[in-house]
C-alpha positions, 0 to 999 in steps of 0.5 A: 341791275333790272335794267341789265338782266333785261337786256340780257334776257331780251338778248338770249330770247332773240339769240342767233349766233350767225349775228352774234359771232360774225366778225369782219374780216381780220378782226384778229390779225396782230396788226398795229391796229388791233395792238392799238384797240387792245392797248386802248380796251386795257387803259379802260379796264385798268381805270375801271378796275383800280377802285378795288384799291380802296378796299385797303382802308377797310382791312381793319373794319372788316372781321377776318379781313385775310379771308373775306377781303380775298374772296369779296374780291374774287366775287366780284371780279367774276359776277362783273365778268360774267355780267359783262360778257353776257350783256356783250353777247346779248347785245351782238344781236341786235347790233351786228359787229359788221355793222359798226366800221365807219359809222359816224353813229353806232348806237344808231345802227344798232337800233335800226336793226332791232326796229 
């Protein structure tokens, strides 16, 4: 958790929003690649997210499971979001979306430009 709040934080230090929000040319036209990408992304978060199921055998360990099931889950969903989105931004900063096309390595990329 240290480690992402540093990110973070480092990120909004060095925030510039010409770097962050630049996005290449077509980035969101409906072409078939961009359903292809948006397909790909989804199949990730659904694994990512399907761990919330066992939170079903724990309905009867749990006092008042109706309410507090619920409400742990809506939590959580929202601090990972917002977590996630920012950590995203904060890293546009450093590595530039322009810059990841065609590159063999992109975490490469993403350090030049920071150092």
């Amino acid at each position: 958790m240290g480690a992402i709040l540093w990110v973070i934080v480092t990120g909004f230090t060095h925030f510039d929003p010409a770097r962050a929000f630049t996005f290449p040319p077509g980035a969101f036209s409906l072409s078939p690649n961009f359903f292809l990408g948006l397909g790909a992304a989804m199949l990730v978060a659904t694994y990512d997210y399907w761990g919330y199921y066992n939170v079903c055998f724990l309905g009867g360990e749990v006092q008042n499971p109706a309410r507090n099931i619920p409400r742990a889950l809506l939590l959580s969903i929202l601090l990972v979001a917002i977590l996630y989105i920012t950590m995203n931004i904060a890293c546009s900063v450093f590595c530039p979306g322009r810059s990841w096309p065609r590159r063999p390595a992109p975490a490469s990329v993403c350090m030049w430009f920071r150092y």
